[in-house]
LOLUM-288030 format. One line per 5 residues: their letters; for each residue x negated, z, y of C-alpha. Coordinates in Angstrom, 1 decimal, padded with zeros to 4 digits. Example, Ala and Ser with C-alpha at 12.3 -4.5 7.8 and 13.67 -1.06 7.14 Angstrom:
// LOLUM-288030
as = -012.3/007.8/-004.5 | -013.7/007.1/-001.1 .
This chain:
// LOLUM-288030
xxxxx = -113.4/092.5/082.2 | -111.0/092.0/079.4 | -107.6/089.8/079.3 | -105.7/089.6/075.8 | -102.5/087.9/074.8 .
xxxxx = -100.7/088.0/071.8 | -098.6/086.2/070.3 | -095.6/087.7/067.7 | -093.3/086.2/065.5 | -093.5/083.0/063.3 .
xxxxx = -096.9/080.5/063.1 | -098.3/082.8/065.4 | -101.7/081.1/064.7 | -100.4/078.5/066.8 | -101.7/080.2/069.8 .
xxxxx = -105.2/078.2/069.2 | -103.2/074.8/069.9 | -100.7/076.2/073.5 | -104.4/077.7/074.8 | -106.6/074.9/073.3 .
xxxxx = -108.9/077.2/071.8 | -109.9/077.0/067.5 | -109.1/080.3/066.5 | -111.8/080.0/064.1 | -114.5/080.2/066.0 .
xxxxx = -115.8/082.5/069.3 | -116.2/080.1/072.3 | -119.0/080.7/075.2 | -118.0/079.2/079.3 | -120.8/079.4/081.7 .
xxxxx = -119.2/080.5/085.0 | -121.4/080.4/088.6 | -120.8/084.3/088.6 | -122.0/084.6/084.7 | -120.1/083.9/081.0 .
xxxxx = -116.8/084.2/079.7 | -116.5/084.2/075.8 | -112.6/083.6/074.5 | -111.9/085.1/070.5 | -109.8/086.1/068.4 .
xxxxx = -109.0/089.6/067.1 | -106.9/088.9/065.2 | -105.1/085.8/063.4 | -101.8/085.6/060.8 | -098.7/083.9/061.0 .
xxxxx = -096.8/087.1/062.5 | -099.6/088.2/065.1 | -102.5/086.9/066.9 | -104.3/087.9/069.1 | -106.6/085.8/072.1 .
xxxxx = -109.1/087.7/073.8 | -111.0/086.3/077.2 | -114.1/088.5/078.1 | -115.9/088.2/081.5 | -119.7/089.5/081.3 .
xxxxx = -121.2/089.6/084.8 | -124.8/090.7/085.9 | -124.2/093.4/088.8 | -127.7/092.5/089.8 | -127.1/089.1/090.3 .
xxxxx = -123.7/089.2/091.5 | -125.8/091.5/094.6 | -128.7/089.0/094.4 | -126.5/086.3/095.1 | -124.0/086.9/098.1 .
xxxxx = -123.2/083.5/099.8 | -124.4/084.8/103.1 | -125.2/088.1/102.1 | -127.5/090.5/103.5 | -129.2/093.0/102.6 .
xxxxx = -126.5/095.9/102.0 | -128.0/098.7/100.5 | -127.2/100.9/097.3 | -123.6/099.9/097.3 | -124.0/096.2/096.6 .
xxxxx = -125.3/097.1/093.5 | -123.7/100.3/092.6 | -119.7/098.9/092.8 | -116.4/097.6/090.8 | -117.0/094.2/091.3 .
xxxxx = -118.7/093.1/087.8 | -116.7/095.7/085.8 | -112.8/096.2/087.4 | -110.3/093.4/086.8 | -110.2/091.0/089.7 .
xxxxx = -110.4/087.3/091.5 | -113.2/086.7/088.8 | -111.1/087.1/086.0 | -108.1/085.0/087.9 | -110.6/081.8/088.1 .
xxxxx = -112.0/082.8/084.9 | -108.2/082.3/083.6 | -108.2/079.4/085.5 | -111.2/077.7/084.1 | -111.0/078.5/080.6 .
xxxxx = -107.0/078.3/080.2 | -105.9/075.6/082.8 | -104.4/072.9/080.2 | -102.4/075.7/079.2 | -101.6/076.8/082.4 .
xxxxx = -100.3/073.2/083.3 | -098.1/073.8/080.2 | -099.4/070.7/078.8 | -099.9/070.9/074.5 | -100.1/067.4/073.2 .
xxxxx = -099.7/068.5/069.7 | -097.0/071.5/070.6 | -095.4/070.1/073.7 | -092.1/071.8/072.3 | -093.4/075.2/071.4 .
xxxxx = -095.3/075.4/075.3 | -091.6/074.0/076.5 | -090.6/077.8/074.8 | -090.2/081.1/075.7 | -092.4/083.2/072.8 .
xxxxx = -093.2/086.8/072.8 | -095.7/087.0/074.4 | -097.9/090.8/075.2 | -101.1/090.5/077.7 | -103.3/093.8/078.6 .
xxxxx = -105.6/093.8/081.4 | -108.4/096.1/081.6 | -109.2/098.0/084.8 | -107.1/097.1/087.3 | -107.6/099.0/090.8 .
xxxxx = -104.0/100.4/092.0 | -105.5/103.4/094.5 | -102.2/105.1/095.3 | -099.8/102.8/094.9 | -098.7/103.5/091.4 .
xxxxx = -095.4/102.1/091.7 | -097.4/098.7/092.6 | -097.7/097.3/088.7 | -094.1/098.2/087.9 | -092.8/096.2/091.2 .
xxxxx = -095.5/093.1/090.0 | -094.3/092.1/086.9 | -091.0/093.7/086.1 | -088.3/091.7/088.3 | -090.4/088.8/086.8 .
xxxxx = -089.2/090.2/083.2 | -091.6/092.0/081.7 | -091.6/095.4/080.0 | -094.6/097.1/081.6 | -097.4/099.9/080.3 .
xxxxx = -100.1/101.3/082.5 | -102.3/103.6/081.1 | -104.6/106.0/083.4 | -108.0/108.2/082.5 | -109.7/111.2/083.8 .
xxxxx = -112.7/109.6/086.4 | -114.4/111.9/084.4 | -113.7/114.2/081.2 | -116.1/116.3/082.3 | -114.6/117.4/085.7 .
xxxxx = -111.0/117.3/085.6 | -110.3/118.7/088.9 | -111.7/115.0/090.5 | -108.3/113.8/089.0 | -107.5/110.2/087.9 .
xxxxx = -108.9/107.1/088.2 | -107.6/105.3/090.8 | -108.0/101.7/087.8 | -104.9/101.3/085.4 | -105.4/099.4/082.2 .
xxxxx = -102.0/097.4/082.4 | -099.8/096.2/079.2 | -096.7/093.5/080.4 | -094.7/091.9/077.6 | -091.2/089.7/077.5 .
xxxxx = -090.7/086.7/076.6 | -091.8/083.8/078.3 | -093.8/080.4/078.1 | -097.1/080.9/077.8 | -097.9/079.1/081.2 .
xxxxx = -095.6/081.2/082.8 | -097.6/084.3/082.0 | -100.8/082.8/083.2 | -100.0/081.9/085.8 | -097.9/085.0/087.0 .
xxxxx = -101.4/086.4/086.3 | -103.5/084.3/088.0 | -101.5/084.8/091.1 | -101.1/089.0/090.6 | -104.2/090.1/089.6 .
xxxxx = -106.1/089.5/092.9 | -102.8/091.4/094.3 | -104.5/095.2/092.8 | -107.5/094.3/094.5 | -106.6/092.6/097.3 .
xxxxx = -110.4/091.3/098.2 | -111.7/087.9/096.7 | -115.2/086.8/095.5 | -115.4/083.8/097.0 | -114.8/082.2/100.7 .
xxxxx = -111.1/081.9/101.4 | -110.4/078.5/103.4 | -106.9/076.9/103.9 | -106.9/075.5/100.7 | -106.3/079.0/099.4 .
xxxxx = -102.6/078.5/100.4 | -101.7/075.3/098.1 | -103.4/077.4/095.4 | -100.7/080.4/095.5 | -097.6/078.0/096.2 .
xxxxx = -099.3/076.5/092.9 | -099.2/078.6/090.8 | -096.2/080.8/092.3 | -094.2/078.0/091.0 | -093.5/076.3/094.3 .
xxxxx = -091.6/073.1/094.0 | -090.8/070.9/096.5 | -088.7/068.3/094.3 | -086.7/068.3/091.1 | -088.5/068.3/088.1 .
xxxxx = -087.3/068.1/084.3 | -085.1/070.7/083.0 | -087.7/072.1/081.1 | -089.5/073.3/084.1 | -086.5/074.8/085.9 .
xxxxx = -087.4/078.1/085.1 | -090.9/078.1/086.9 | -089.2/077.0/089.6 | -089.9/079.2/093.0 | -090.9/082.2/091.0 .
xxxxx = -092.8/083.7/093.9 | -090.5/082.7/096.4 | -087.6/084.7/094.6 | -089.5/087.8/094.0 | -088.1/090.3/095.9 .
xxxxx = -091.9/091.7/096.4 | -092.9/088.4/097.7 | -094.1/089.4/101.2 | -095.9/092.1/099.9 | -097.8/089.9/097.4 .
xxxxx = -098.7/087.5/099.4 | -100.2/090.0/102.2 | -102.1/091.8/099.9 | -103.1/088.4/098.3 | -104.4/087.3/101.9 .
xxxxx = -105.3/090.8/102.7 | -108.1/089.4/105.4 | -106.2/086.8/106.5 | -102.9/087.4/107.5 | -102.0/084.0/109.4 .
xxxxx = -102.6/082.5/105.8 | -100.4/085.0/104.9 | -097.8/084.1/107.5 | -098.0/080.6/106.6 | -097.1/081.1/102.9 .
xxxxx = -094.0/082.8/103.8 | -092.9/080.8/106.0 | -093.2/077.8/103.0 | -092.2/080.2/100.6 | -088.6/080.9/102.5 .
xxxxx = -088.2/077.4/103.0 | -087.5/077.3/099.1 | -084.9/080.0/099.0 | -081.3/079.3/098.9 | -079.3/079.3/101.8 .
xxxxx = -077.6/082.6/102.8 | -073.9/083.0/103.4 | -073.0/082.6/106.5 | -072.5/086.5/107.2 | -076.0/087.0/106.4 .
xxxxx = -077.1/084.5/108.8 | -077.5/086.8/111.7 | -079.4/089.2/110.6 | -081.6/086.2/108.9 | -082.2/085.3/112.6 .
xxxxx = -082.8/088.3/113.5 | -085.1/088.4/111.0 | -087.1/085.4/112.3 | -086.8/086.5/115.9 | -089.3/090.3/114.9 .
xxxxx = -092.8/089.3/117.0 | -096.0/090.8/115.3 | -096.7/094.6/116.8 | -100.2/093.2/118.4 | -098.6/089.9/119.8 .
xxxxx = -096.0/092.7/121.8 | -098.9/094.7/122.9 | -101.3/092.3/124.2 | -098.4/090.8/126.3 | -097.3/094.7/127.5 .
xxxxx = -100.7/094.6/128.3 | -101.4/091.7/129.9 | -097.5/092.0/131.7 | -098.8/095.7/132.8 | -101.8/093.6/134.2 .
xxxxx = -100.6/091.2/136.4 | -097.9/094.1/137.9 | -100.9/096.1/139.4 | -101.9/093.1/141.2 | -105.3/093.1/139.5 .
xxxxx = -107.6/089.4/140.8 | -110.6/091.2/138.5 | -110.3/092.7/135.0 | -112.6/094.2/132.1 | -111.7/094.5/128.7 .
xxxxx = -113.7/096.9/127.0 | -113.6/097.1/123.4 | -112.5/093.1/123.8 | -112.9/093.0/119.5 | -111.9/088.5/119.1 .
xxxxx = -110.6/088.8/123.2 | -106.9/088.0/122.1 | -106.3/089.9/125.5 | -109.4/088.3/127.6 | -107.8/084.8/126.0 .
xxxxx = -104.3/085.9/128.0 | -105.5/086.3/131.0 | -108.1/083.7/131.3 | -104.6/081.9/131.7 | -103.4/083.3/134.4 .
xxxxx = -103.7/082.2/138.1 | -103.9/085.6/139.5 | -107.2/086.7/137.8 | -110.3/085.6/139.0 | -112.7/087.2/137.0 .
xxxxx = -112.4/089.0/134.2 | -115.5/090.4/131.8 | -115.1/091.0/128.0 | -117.5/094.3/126.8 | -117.8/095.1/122.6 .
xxxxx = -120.5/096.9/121.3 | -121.0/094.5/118.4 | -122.7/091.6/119.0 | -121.6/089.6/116.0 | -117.5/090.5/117.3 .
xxxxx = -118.8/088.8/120.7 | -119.9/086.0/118.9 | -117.0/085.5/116.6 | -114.4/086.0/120.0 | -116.8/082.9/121.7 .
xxxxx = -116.0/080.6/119.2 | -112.3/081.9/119.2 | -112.2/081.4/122.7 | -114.4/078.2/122.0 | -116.9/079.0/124.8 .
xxxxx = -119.2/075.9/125.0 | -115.7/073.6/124.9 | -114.2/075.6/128.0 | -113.1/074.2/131.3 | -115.1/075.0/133.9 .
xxxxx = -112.6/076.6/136.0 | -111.8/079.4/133.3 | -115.7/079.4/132.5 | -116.3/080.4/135.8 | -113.9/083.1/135.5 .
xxxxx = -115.6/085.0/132.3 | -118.2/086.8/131.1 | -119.3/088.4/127.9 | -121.2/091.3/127.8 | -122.5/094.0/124.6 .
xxxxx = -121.9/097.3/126.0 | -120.8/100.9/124.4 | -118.2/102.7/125.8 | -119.4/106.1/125.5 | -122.7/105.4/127.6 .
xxxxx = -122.9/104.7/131.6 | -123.2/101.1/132.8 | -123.2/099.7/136.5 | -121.8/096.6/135.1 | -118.4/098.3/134.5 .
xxxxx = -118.3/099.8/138.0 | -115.9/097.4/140.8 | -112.9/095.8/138.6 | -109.2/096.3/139.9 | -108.1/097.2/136.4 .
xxxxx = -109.8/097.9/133.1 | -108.2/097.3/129.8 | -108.7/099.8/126.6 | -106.5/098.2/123.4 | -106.9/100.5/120.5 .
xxxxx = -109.9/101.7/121.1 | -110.1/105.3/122.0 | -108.8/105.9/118.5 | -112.5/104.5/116.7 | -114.1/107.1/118.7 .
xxxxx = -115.4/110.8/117.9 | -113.5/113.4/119.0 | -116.9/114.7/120.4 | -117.8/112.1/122.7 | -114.4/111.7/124.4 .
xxxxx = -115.6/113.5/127.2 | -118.2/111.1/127.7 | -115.8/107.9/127.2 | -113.3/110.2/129.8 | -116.4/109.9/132.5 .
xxxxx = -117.6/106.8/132.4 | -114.2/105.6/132.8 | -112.5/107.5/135.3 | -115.3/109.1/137.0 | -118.1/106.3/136.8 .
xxxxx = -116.6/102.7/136.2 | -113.1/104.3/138.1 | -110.9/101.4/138.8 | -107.8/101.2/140.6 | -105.7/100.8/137.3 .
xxxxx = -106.5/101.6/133.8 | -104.4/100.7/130.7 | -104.9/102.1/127.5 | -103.1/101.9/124.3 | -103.5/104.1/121.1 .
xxxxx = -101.2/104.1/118.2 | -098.2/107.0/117.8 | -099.3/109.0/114.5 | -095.4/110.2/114.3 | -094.3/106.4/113.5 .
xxxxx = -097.2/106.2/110.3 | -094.0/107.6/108.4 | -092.9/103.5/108.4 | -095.7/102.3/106.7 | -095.1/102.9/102.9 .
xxxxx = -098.5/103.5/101.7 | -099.9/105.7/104.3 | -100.9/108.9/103.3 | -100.0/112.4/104.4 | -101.7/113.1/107.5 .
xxxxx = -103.3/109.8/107.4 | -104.5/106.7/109.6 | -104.1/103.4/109.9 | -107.5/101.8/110.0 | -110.1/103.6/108.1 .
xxxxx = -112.3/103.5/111.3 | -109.5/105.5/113.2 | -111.1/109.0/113.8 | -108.1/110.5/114.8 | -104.4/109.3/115.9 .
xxxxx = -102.1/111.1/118.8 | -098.7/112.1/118.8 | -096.5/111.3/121.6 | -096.5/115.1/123.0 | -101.0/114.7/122.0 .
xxxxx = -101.0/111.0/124.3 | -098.9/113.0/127.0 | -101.5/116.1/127.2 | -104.3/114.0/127.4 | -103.4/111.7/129.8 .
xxxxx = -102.4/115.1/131.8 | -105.5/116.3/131.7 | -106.8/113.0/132.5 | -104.7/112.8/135.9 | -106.0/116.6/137.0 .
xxxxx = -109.5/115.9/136.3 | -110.0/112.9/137.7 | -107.5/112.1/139.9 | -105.0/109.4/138.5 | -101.3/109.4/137.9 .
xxxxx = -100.3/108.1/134.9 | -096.8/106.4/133.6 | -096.4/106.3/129.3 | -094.5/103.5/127.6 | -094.0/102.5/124.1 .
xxxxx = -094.6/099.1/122.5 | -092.8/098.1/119.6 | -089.6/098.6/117.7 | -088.2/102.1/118.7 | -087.3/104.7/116.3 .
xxxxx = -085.3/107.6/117.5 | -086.6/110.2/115.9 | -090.6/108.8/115.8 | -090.6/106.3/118.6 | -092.2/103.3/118.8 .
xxxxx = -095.6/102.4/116.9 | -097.7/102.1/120.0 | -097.7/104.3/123.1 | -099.3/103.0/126.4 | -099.9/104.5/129.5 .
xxxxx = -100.8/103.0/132.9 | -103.2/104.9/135.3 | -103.3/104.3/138.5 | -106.1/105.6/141.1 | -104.9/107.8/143.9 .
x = -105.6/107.5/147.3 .
């Protein structure tokens, strides 16, 4: 991993004192993930040059995973010691943090300055989003370079390399720039190398130049840099990728530092606030198509955390209600969610938890007024569906069955799916609307159900809504 900055114009040498680094001689930082070395290239009074090198050991960056286990070929055959990422954003952090505080004793007034300035990242991972540096760094004011290669010379028909090596300049204060890197490097890969805790928020409001008071003059133009970023909700998603109520919370802090809007804009501001996350609207579809069947027993099978199992555990009218994944860990991870051992015993009586697959028969899933299957059927192999049709209309065969996939029709919204793609990379296939319909067609002949479809989420006329739903009901 290689970061350089350079530095044009008068004194450029000067560079040694704004990062606090002697030009003169090659510098060596032990990091817990291996050494960073910071030299310079090259030094005159017109250009100079920084350089900060990362050197990581692949085999001990495998070796030693905080809770790792044992993972196979991949954990040592990867990007993560070579491709530009959250190791060289601490690295920057570590080895350049006086100057990212903007703090230079003996050039206060030259790190108060806007100086042209050039940095070039190595290997950053964009996939398919080439647009993605371009939208980064240029409403920040840079003038931006990528440059691609061949994966490999040798066989051109695999195409490009999905890493960029990425060249911003402008001018700006040197703290500026590192920290405008610090925040949007970890934005190409969207994965960190360390635990992510709620600390992790005051870290990007930080260094995205979030300021909750007046500071001098001199700082002004830090000021809210991330919150006026007109990419800012797709930064800070990608820069939470795993953990999107982090996410959530960072916008909302982030928005409380914008201006105010004129007053026509206020409306759709508020309307803005009022949009409900897609799964919060289809667990209460669900759990609203639950109660209306008059269901006093439930299973939800595929349960994943048991947002759903957590809704109805609520509710007076169910008595019982069992929660089936096929992963044990998930099970364990929704029992602390639903904080199991803490639980009143009125709801404890009411639940059970249960590993179980799907697409094999099971007693225990026979006798429930209504079973519940949340985006679920989509994870499974086209050529065991039969088998998952069976065990749940024929075998388990309650009186109502819910089941909601997603509508492949409204993946057009989603910017960077691909042509014929999916959501999830565990989806083996998604339905149409006219796909949902026939199958829950043939459902209803083969086993003897009538079925109503509904959508769940904001409707498009031409594609519909994102998820469709349909309610089965026994006859007879």
């Amino acid at each position: 991993m290689l970061l350089t900055i350079t530095y044009e114009g008068k004194n450029t040498q000067e560079l040694g004192y704004l990062l606090h680094k002697n030009p003169d001689r090659a510098q060596q930082f032990e990091l817990s993930y291996g050494k960073a070395y910071v030299f310079y290239p090259e030094v005159s009074d017109s250009r100079t040059t920084a350089a900060l090198l990362l050197d990581i050991d692949p085999i001990d960056l495998a070796r030693g995973k905080l809770g790792g286990s044992d993972g196979g070929l991949f954990d040592y055959v990867n990007d993560r010691p070579y491709a530009s990422t959250s190791f060289m954003s601490n690295a920057i952090s570590r080895v350049f943090g006086t100057a990212m505080n903007g703090r230079c004793d003996k050039k206060q007034q030259l790190a108060d300055t806007p100086l042209s300035l050039t940095a070039t990242v190595t290997s950053l991972r964009t996939g398919d989003d080439k647009e993605l540096a371009a939208q980064l760094f240029e409403p920040l004011g840079y003038s931006v370079k990528t440059e691609t290669t061949l994966l490999d010379s040798r066989f051109p028909e695999w195409g490009e390399s999905p890493y960029i090596d990425l060249t911003v300049s402008g001018s700006v204060r040197l703290s500026d720039l590192l920290n405008h890197l610090y925040v949007l490097i970890p934005v190409f890969d969207m994965q960190k190398h360390y635990y992510i805790a709620q600390d992790e928020i005051q870290k990007l409001l930080d260094h995205g130049g979030f300021i909750a008071e007046e500071l001098p003059d001199h700082s002004a133009q830090s000021r809210g840099w991330l919150s006026s970023h007109p990419y800012r909700d797709k930064i800070v998603r990608r820069y939470f990728k795993n953990k999107k109520s982090y996410a959530r919370k960072a916008i909302d802090i982030l928005m409380s530092e914008m201006p105010e809007q004129p007053v026509e804009e206020e409306a759709d501001a508020a309307q803005e606030e009022k949009r409900v996350p897609l799964n919060t609207q289809r667990m209460e579809a669900v759990k609203n198509a639950v109660l209306a069947s008059g269901a006093s027993s439930v299973i939800d099978m595929g349960c994943g955390e048991c947002r759903l199992t957590s809704l109805l555990l609520s509710e007076p009218q169910i008595q019982k209600i069992t929660a089936c994944d096929v992963s044990v860990s998930v099970l364990e991870k929704a029992a602390r969610r639903l904080r199991l051992d803490d639980m009143n015993s009125y709801k404890r009586a009411k639940l059970t938890l249960m590993q179980a697959s799907l697409t094999y028969r099971d007693k225990r899933f026979e006798g429930f007024d209504c079973a519940c299957v949340v985006e679920v059927i989509e994870h499974i192999e086209p050529a065991r569906l039969p088998s998952f049709e069976r065990i749940l209309f024929e075998f388990a065969a309650p009186k109502t069955l819910i089941l909601t996939t997603p509508n492949r029709e409204y993946n057009d919204h989603y910017a960077r799916m691909k042509d014929n793609g999916l959501r999830h990379d565990d989806h083996r296939f998604e339905w149409t609307r006219e796909e949902f319909r026939a199958w829950t067609e043939h459902i209803c002949n083969a086993f003897g159900y009538t079925c109503v479809i509904s959508g769940i989420g904001e409707n498009d006329t031409e594609f519909g809504t994102p998820t469709q739903m349909g309610v089965f009901k026994r006859n007879g």
